[in-house]
C-alpha positions in Angstrom: -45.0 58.3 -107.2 -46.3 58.6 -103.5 -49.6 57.0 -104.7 -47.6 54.1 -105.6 -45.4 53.6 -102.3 -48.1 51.7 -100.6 -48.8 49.6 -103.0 -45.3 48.1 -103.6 -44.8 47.9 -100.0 -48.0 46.3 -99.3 -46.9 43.7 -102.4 -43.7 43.3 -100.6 -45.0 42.3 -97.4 -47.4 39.9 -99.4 -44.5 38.3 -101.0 -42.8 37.7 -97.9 -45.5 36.3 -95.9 -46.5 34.2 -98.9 -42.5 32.8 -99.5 -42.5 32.4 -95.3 -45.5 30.4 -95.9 -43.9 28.2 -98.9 -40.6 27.2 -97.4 -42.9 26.5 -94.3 -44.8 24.2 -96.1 -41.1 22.5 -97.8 -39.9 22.5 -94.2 -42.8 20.2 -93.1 -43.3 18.1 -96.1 -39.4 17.3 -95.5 -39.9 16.4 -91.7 -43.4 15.2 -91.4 -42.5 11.5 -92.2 -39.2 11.7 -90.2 -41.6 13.0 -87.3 -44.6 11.1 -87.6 -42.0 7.4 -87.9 -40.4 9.3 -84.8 -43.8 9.6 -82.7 -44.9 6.0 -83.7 -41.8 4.1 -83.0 -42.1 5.8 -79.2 -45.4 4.1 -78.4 -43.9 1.0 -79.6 -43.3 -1.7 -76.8 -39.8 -3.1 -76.7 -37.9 -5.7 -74.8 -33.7 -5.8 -74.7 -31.3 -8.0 -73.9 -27.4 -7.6 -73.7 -26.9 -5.6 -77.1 -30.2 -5.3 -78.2 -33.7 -3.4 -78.3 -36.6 -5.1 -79.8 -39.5 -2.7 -80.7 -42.9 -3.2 -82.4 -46.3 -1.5 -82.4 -48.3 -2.5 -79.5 -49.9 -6.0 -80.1 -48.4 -6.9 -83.0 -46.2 -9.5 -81.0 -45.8 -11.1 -77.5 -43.1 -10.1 -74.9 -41.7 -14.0 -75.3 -42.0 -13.8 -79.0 -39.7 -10.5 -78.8 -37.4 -11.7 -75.8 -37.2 -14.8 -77.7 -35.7 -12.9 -80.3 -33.4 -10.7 -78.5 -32.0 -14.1 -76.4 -31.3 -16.2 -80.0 -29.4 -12.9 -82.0 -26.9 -12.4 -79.1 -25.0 -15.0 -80.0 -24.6 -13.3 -83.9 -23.7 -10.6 -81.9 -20.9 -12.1 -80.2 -19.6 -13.8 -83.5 -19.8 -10.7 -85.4 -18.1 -8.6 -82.9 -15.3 -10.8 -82.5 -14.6 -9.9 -86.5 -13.7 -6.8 -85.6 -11.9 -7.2 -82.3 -15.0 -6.5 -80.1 -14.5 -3.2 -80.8 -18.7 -2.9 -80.5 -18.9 -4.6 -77.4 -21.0 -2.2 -75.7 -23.0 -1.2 -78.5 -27.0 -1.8 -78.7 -28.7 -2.4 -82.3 -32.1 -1.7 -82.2 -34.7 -3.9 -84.1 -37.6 -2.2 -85.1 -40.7 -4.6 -86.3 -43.4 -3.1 -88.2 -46.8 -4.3 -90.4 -46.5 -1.2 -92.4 -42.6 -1.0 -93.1 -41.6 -0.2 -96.5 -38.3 -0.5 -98.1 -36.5 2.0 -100.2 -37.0 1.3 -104.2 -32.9 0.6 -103.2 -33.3 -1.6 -101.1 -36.6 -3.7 -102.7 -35.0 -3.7 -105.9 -31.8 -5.4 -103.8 -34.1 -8.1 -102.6 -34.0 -6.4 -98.4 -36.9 -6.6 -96.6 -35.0 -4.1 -93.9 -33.4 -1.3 -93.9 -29.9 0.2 -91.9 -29.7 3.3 -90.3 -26.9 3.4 -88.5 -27.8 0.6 -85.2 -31.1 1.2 -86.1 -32.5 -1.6 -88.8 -36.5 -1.5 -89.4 -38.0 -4.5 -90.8 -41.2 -5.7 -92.3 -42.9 -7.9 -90.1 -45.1 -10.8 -91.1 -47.2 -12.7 -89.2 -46.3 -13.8 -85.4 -42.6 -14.8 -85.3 -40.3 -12.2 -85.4 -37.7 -13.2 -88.8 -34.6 -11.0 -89.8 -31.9 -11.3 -92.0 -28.3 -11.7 -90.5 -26.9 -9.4 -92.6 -28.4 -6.8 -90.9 -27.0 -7.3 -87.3 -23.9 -6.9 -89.6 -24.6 -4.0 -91.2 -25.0 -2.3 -88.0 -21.8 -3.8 -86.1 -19.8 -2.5 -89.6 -21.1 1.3 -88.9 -19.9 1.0 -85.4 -16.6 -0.8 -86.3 -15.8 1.1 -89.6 -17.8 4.3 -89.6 -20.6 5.2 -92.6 -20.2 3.5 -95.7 -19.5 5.2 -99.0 -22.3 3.8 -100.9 -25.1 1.2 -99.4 -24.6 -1.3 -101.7 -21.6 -1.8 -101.2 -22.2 -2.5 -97.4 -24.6 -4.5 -97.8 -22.4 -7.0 -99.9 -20.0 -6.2 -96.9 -22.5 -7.5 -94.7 -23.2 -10.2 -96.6 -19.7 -11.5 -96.9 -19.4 -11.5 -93.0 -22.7 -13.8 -92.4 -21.8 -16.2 -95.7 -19.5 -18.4 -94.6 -16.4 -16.7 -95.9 -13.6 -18.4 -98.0 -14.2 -21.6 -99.3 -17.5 -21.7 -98.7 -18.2 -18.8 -100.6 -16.1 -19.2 -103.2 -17.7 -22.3 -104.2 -21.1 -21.0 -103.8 -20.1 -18.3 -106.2 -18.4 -20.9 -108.8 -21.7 -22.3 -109.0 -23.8 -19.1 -110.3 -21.0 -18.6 -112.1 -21.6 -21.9 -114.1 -24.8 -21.5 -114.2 -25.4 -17.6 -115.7 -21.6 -17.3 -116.9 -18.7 -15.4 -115.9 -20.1 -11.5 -115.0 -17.6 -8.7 -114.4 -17.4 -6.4 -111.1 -18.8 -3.6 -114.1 -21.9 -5.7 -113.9 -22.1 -6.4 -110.7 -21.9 -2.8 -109.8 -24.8 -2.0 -112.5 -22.9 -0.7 -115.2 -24.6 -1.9 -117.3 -27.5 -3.1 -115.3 -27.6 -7.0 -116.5 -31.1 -8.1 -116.7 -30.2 -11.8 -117.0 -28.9 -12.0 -113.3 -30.9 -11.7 -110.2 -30.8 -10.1 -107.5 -29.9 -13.0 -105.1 -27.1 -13.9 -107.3 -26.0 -10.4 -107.9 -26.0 -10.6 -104.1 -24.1 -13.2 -103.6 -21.7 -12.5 -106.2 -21.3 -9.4 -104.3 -20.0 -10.6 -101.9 -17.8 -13.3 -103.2 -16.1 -10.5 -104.6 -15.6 -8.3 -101.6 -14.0 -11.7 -100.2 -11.6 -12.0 -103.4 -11.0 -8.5 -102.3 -10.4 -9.7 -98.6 -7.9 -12.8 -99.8 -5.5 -10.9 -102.3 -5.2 -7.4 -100.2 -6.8 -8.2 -96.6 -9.5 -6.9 -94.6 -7.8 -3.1 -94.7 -8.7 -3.4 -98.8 -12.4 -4.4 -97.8 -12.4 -1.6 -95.4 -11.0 1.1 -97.8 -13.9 -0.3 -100.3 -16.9 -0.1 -97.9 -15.6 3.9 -96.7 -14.8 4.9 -100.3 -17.0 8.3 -100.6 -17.9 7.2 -104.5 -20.6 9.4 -105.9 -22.0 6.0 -108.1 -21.1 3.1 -108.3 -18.2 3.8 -111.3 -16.0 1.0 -111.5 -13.1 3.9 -112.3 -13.7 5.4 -108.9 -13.9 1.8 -107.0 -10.3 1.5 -108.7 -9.1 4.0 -107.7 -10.6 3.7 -104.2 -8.4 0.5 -104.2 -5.2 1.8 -105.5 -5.6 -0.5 -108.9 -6.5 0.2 -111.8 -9.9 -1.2 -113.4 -8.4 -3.8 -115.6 -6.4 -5.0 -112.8 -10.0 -5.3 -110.4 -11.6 -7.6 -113.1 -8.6 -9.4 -113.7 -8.2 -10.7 -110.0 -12.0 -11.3 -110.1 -11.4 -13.3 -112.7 -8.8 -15.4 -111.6 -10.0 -16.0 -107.9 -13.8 -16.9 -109.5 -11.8 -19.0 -111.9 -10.0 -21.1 -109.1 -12.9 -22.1 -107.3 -14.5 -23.3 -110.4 -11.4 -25.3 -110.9 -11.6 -26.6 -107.8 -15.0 -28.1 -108.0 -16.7 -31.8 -108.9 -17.5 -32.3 -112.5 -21.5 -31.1 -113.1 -24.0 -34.5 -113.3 -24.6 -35.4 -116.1 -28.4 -34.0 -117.7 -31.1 -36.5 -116.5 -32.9 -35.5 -119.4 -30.1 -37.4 -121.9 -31.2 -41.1 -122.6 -29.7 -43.8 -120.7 -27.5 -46.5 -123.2 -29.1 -49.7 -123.1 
């Protein structure tokens, strides 16, 4: 038994060391990318304006190009803020441009060539001229106004209702992807099941047509109470109930406020391809 002792303790020590070094290695396969995006995005050069902070990596565009930029989203800013009461007046969103960006399999499959991190939004950038989608500015401004969302998707379509022109506008854009692809429910929408015969730029803005037929039958608190819902997935049974309605109700009122708008517009033209009578 005493010839034995050192052995188990010398195993022992072995399989601590060795376990130390695994969760090392986890540890640093977790933080390297977080680290190595950190240690890149603080050599970047960056210009700023009012409420925001341009950043790219050295080179990849001019100190106009960038000011430029900064000078022409301020008034977004302003518009967007006003939305919510200017309660984000002295917040800063940070734009970061990069060659190498990537988007999340989320966010590509979405259609987003950015990405939202709280005031943070990283971008792809191609060629000379800074380009970003204004959804994003709102994104941001809605994590300062409203907290973190529930699920991204949902704020995104969030996002999107604030920079589409809401009411009218949207409705009718909506009505028109509607006649063209047929009525889809909020279940489809929200991927359940995933509908192959619809886009994602019609998914999007059907989106957020509906989060504005939210907005017009139970007001902006509703829309609010859908983008900080905590919903594991996307289950139309939990958006319900996020709502206070049940889900028969939800596609019902979809329904309806999709249907109104289609009622409301001009005949379609008639098909250029049908012969003309002599």
């Amino acid at each position: 038994m005493k010839s034995e002792a050192p052995s188990q303790r010398g195993f022992g020590k072995a399989g601590a060391v060795f376990l130390l070094l695994c969760v090392a290695l986890a540890v640093g396969a977790v933080f390297a990318r977080p680290l190595r995006r950190y240690v890149r995005e603080s050599l970047m050069q960056s210009v700023t304006s009012a409420h925001y902070r341009i950043l790219c990596p050295p080179g990849a565009l001019s100190q106009d190009a960038m000011t430029q930029f900064a000078l022409h989203r301020e008034p977004l800013f302003t518009s967007l803020n006003a939305k919510f009461n200017d309660v984000a007046s002295n917040a800063e969103i940070h734009v970061i441009f990069d060659p190498d960006f990537k988007a999340s399999p989320a966010a590509a499959a979405a259609g987003q060539l950015y990405e939202v991190t709280g005031t943070t939004v990283r971008t792809l950038l191609r060629g000379r001229v800074p380009e970003l989608d204004p959804a994003a500015d709102a994104e941001a401004l809605l994590h300062v106004a409203w907290g973190r969302p529930g699920n991204p998707l949902v704020a995104h379509w969030t996002a999107r209702w604030l920079v589409s022109g809401q009411g009218q506008e949207l409705g009718m854009a909506a009505a028109q992807v509607e006649q063209k692809i047929g009525h889809k429910k909020v279940a489809n929408l929200l991927g359940q099941p995933l509908d192959a015969n619809i886009s994602s730029e019609d998914r999007e803005l059907l989106g957020a047509a509906w989060v504005n037929a939210i907005a017009e039958f139970g007001g902006v608190a509703d829309v609010r109470k859908l983008y900080t819902a905590k919903t594991k997935s996307l289950e139309l049974a939990e958006i319900s109930k996020a709502l206070g309605t049940t889900t028969t109700e939800l596609e019902r009122k979809w329904q309806m406020w999709m249907y109104a708008y289609i009622a409301g517009m001009p005949p379609a033209n008639p098909s250029m391809d049908m012969p003309m009578s002599k």
